[in-house]
C-alpha positions as CSV (number, residue, x, y, z in Angstrom):
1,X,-21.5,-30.7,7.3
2,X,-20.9,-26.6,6.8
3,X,-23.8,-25.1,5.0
4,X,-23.2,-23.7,1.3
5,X,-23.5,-20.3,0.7
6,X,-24.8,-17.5,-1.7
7,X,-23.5,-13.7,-1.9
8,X,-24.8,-11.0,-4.5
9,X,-24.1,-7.4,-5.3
10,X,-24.7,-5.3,-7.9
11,X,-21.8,-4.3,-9.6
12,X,-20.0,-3.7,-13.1
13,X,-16.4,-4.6,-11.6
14,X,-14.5,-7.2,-13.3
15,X,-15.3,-10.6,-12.3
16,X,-12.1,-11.8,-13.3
17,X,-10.0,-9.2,-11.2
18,X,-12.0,-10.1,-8.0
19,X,-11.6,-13.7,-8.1
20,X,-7.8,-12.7,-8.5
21,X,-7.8,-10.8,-5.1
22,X,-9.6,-13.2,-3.3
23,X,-7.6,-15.9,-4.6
24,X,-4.9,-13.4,-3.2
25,X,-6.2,-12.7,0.4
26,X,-8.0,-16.2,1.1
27,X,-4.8,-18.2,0.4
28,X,-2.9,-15.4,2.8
29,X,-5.4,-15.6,5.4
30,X,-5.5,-19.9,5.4
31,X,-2.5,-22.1,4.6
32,X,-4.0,-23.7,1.8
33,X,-3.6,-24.1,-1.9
34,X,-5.9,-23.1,-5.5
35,X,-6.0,-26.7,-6.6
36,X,-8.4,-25.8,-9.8
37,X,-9.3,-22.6,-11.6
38,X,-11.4,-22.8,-14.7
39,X,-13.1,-19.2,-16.2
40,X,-15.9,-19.4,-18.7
41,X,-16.9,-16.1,-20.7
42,X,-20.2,-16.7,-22.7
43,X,-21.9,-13.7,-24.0
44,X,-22.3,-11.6,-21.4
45,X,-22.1,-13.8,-18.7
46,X,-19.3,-14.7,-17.1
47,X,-18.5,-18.0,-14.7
48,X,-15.4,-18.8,-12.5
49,X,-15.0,-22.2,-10.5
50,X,-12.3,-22.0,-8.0
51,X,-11.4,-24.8,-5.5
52,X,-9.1,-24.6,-2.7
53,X,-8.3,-27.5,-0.3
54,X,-6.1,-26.7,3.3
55,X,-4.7,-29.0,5.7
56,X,-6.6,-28.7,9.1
57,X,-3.8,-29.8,11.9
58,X,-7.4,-30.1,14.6
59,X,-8.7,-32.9,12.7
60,X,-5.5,-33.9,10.9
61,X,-7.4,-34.0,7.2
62,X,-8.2,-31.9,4.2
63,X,-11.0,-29.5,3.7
64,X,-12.0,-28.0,0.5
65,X,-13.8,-24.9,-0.9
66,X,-15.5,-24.5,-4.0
67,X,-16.0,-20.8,-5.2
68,X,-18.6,-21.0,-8.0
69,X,-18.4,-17.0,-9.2
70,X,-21.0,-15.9,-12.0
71,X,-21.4,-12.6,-13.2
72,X,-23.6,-10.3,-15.6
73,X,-23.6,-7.2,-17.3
74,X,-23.9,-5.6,-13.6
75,X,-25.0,-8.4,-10.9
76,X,-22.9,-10.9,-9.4
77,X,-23.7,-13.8,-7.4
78,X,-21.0,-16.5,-5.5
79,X,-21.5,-19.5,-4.3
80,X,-19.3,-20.7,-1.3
81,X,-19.6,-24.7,-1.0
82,X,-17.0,-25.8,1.8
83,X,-16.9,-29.5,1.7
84,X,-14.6,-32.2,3.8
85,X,-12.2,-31.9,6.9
86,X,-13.6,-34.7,8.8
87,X,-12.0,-37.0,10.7
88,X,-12.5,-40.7,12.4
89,X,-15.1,-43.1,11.6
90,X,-17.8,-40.1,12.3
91,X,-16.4,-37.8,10.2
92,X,-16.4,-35.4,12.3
93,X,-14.8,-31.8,11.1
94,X,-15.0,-29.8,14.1
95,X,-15.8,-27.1,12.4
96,X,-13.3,-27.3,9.8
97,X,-14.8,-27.0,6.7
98,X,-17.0,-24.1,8.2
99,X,-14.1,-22.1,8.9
100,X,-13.1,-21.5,5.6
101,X,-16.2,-21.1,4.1
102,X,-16.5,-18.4,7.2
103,X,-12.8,-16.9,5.9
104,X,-14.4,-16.7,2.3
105,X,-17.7,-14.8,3.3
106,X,-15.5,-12.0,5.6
107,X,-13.4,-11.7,2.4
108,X,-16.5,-11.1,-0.1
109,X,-18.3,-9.1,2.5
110,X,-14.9,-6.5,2.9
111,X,-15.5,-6.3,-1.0
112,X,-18.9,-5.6,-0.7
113,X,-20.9,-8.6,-1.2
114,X,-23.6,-9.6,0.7
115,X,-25.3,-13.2,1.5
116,X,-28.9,-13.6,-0.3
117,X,-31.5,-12.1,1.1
118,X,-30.0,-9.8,3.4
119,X,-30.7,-6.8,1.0
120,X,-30.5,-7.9,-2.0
């Protein structure tokens, strides 16, 4: 099972254009499909749930992504949850479901994001 993961910056872009480019560049850099999109705007806060899914050839099944982006006046934190891609009575992904979340974090970090704790 791939490990979830958190990114933060500080920033006053719009939440809503990012999650547009990386909807953009992860579905170019993975042959997968958006399979859910909902965007939330309460106050000042606002929250987008993506979920992507891609057919892995390797282990000949589906892995997924969740993209839970939430963002304030001028902080932003995402949370990568790759889920699925196993294969066999095991279950075993090879590595699957890691990949993409490993896709998402190199797109994030090109933007400037940065996992928890690093500096943040």
């Amino acid at each position: 099972m791939a490990e979830a993961l958190e990114l933060v910056a500080i920033s006053d872009k719009d939440i809503d254009a990012i999650a547009d480019c990386f909807t953009q560049d992860l579905l170019q850099a993975v042959n997968g499909q958006l399979v859910f999109d909902k965007r939330r705007h309460i106050g000042d806060v606002k929250q987008i749930l993506l979920v992507f899914e891609a057919f892995y050839i390797r282990t000949g099944s589906y892995g997924s992504l969740t993209v839970n982006l939430t963002a304030s006046t001028d902080y932003h934190c995402i949370d990568l949850i790759p889920s699925g891609g196993g294969d066999g009575i095991l279950n075993i992904s090879w590595g699957a479901n890691a990949n993409f979340a490993q896709k998402a974090q190199e797109i994030f970090e090109s933007y400037g994001y940065k996992r928890q704790g690093d500096d943040y």
